[in-house]
N, C-alpha and C positions, 0 to 999 in steps of 0.2 A: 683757509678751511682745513681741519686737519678730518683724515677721513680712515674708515675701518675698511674699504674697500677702494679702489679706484680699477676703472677701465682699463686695458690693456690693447691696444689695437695687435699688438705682435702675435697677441694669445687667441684674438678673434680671427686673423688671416689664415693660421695653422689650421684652425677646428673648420674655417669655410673651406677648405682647400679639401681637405679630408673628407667632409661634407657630400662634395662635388665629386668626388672620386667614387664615393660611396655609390652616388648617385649614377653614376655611370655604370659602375660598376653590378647596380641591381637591374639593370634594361630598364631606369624609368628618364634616361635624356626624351625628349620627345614626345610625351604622351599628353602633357599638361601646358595649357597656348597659354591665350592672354585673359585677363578679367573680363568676363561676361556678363555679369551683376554683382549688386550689393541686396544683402537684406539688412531692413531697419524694422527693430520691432519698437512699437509704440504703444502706450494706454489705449486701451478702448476707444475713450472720449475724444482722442488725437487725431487717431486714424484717417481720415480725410483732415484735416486740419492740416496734418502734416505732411499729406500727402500735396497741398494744395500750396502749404510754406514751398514746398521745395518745386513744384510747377508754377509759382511764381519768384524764386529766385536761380534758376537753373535754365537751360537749354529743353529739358525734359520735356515730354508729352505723355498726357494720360492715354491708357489704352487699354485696360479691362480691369474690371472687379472681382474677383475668383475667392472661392475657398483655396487657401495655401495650396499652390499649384504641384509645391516642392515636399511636403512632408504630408498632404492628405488629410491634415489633423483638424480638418473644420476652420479652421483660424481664419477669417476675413484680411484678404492680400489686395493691393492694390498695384497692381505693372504701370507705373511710370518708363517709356519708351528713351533707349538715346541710339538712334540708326545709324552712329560713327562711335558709340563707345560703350560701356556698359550701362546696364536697364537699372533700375532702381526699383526695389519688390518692397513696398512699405506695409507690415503685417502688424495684428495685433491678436498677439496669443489669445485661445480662448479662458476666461477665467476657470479655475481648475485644474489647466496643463500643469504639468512641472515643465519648472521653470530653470535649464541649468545653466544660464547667464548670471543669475543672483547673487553668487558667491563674488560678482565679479564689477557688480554696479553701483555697490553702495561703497560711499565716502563721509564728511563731516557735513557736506553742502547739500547730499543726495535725503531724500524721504527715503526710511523703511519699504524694502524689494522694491525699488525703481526699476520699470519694465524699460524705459528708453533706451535702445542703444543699435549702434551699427551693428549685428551679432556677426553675420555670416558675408566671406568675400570668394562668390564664386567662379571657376575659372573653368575653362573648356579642358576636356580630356578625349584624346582621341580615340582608346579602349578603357573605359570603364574598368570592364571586367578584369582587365591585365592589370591595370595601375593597382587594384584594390587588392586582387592576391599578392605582388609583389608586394606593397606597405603593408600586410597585417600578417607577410611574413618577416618584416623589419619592425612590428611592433606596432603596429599604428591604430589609434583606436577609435574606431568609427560610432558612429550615434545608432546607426541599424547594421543587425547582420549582415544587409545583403542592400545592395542599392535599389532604391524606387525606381520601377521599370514602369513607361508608358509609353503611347504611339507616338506621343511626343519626344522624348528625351527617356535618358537614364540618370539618377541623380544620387549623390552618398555624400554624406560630409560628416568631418570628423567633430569630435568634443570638443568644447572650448578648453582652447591653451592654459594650461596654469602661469605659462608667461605673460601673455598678452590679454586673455580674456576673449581672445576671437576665435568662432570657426570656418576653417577652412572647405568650400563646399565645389564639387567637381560633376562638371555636365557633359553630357555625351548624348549632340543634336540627334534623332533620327528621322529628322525631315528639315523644312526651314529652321536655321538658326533664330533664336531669338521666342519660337512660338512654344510660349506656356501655357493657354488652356489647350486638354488634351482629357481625353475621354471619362475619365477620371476625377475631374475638374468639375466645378459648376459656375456658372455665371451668377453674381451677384445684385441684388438693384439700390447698387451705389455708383457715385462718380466724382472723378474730384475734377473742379475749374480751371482753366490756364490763362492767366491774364493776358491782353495782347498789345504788346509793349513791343516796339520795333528794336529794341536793344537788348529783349532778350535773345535773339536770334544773334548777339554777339557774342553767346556764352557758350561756351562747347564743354565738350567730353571729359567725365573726371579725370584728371593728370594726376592725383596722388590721394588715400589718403593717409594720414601719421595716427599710429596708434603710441599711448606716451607708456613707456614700460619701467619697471625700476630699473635699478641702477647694474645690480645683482645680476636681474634675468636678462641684458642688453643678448649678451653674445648666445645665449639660449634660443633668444625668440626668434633671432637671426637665423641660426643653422638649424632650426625647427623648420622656419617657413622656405627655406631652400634645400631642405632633405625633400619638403613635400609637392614644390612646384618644379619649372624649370626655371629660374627666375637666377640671378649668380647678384652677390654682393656689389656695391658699384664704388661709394664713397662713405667716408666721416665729414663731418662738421662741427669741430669744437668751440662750443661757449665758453670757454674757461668762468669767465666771469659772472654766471647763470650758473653754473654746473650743470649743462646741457650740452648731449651730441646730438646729431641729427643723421640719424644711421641712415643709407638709402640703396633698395635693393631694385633691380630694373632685370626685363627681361629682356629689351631691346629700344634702340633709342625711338622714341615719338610711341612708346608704347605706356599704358599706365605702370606707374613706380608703386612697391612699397613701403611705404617710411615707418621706422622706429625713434621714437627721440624718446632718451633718459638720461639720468642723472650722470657725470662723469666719475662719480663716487658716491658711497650711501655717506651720508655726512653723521658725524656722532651729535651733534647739535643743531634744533630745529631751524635757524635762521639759514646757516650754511645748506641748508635744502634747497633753492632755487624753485622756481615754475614749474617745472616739469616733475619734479619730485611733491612737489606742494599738491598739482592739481590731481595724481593718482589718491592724495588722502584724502581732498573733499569731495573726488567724482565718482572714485576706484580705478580699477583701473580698466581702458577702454580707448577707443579709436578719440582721436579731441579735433581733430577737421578732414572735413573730405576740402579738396582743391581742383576746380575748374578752370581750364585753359580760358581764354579771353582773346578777343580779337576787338582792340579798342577798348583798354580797360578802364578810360576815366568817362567815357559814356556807358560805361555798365554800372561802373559806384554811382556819379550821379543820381541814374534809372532807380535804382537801389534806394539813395537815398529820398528820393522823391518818395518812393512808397512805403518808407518809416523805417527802413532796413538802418541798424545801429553796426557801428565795428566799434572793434578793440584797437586799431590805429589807423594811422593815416596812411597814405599808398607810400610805400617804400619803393626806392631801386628807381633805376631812370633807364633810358635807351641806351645813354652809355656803358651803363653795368650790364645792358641787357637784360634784363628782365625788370618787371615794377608788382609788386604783391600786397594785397592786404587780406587780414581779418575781418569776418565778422564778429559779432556780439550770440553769442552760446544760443541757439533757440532751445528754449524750454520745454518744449515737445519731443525734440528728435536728443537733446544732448550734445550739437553737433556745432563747432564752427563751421561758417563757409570760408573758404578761402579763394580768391579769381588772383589767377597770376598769365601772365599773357609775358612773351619769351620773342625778343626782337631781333630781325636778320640771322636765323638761324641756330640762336645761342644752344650751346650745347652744357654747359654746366650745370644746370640742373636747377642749381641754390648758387647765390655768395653768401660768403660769411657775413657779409656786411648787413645783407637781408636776415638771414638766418637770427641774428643778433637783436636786430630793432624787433622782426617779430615776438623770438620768444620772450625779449623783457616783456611784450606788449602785454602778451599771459597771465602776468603776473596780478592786471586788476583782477582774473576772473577766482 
C-alpha cells in the first residue's frame, strides 16, 4: 500500500509527553476523575426504543424521564442508571435546535443530517470553575460562556472535536453523585422497559468506547483528549494488514479506557483504505462501539442471541490469551456496535493483537 501519509509513534510520544507537561504545568493534574456518563442523541421516534435496545442488551436500569437535565434546552432525556460505572443519558434534540454534531454524522451509508450518535462523554471535575478558567485561558472552546449551575451539579462542555466529532463534557456533584433531576429539571410521562433476563445481570460497566478517527488526525485527537482530561496515553496496536491502529488511553487500570482506532496511513488508492478508514466515509466520523465488561461472556451472547441480538463475529480470544470479545451488528437507532469482552485471572493488557485483528477485519462487512 503506498501511502501520502503514515503514522509515526516516535512523533505521537514527544507531542504526549509535552502534552502532559503542559498539563501539569497549567494546575489541571487533578481536577478531571473518571467517566460519569455518556450522552446518545437519537431521532424523536427512537428515543424510548433506544432507550429500551440498550436496557435490554446492557447491565443498565431505567430511572427517570426529564427534559435534558444537562443543557435545559427542552429536549426529552432519558437516565439509564449503572451504580459501578457510568449512567447513559439517551436524548432526542428538539426539532428546530441546531444541530453542531451534523457536520460530523454523515457518511455514503448515513440519510441526510443523521441525528444518531454518542455526541458527548462526560467525566467528573472536582472545580468546575478552576478547570474552565485555566482551559479557556489555553484556548479551549466551550459550547456556553459560563457552566450550567444547579442544586444538583455544575455542568460545561466543549464543541465537538474537528478530530473525532465528540464532546467532551465535565461535572461537578453538589450533593449525591449521579442525581440529575434538579430544580430546573421536569419530569417527563415516559418510561422505557428492562427485560428480566438472569444474564443480564452478567453484563457490567462500560470498559471502553472506540471512536474511529482519520489517519491524519490520530495523534491530534490523542493530545486533544489528554490536554483536557487526566487521562495519559497507555498503548498502540498495529493492523498492518487492515491499515488500522488501536490507540488506547486509560486513566488508571480497572477504570474506563478511551479508544482511537485509525488508519496507519491515508492510502492514495481507495482499496488500500481498510475498515477503519472505509467506515468514517459511510458513517462519518464518530464513536463505532461502546464495550461492556462480562462476567461469563458465552451465557451473555447466548442471552443475546436468543432475543435476536445479530454480531459481526464470532467470540474471539480464549482464557488462555486472557480475555474472549465480540461485536455486535450496528443498531440502527443509536449507530452503535456493542461489544461484551470479559478479561480472565487478572489480565492486564487490555487488547491482543490477535483480537484486535479478527475483530477489525470483522468491520469490514458493515
Amino acid at each position: 500500500m503506498h501511502n501520502a501519509f503514515v503514522n509515526d509513534d516516535a512523533k505521537l510520544l514527544r507531542d504526549v509527553e509535552s502534552a502532559l507537561a503542559s498539563r501539569r504545568q497549567a494546575g489541571l493534574d487533578g481536577l478531571v476523575g473518571n467517566l460519569a456518563a455518556v450522552v446518545i442523541n437519537v431521532a424523536p421516534k427512537d428515543l424510548v426504543p433506544a432507550a429500551e435496545e440498550l436496557l435490554a442488551t446492557t447491565g443498565l436500569v431505567f430511572e427517570a424521564a426529564l427534559d435534558d437535565p444537562l443543557t435545559g434546552d427542552g429536549s426529552p432525556a432519558l437516565v439509564l442508571r449503572d451504580p459501578e460505572g457510568a449512567d447513559f443519558i439517551v436524548r432526542s434534540r428538539t426539532p428546530g435546535l441546531a444541530n453542531p454534531f451534523v457536520p460530523y454524522n454523515c457518511g455514503t451509508k448515513t440519510a441526510a443530517l443523521v441525528p444518531a450518535r454518542l455526541e458527548t462523554f462526560i467525566f467528573e471535575c472536582h472545580d468546575l470553575d478552576r478547570y474552565a478558567a485555566i482551559q479557556r485561558e489555553r484556548g479551549v472552546a466551550f459550547a456556553t460562556a459560563a457552566p450550567w449551575v444547579t442544586d444538583a451539579f455544575s455542568f460545561l462542555q466543549t464543541m465537538p472535536s474537528a478530530h473525532t466529532g465528540n464532546s467532551l463534557g465535565f461535572i461537578q456533584w453538589h450533593g449525591r453523585p449521579g442525581m440529575y433531576l434538579h430544580g430546573q429539571s421536569r419530569l417527563l410521562p415516559l418510561t422505557a422497559a428492562k427485560a428480566d433476563h438472569l444474564w443480564l445481570a452478567r453484563i457490567g460497566s462500560l470498559d471502553h468506547v472506540a471512536t474511529r478517527v482519520r489517519a491524519r488526525h490520530r495523534d491530534a485527537a490523542i493530545v486533544e483528549f489528554l490536554a483536557l482530561t487526566n487521562y495519559r496515553f497507555d498503548f498502540a496496536v498495529y493492523v498492518e494488514s487492515l491499515n488500522s491502529i488501536t490507540n488506547v488511553a486509560r486513566l488508571g487500570v480497572g477504570d474506563y479506557a478511551q479508544v482511537f482506532t485509525s488508519g496507519i496511513g491515508s492510502p492514495d488508492a481507495e482499496p488500500g483504505a481498510g475498515p477503519t478508514e472505509g467506515f468514517i466515509a459511510n458513517y462519518g466520523l464518530r464513536p463505532h462501539h461502546m464495550a461492556f465488561g462480562t462476567d461469563g461472556i458465552e451465557e451473555v451472547v447466548s442471552g443475546l442471541q436468543s432475543e435476536g441480538m445479530q454480531f459481526l463475529s464470532e467470540l474471539v480470544g480464549s482464557r488462555e490469551e486472557g480475555l474472549k470479545q465480540i461485536f455486535s451488528a450496528m443498531s440502527p437507532q443509536t449507530m452503535l456496535v456493542n461489544e461484551y469482552i470479559e478479561r480472565y485471572d487478572g489480565f492486564d493488557g487490555f487488547f491482543t493483537k490477535s483480537n484486535v485483528t479478527r475483530l477489525t477485519k470483522a468491520t469490514e462487512k458493515q
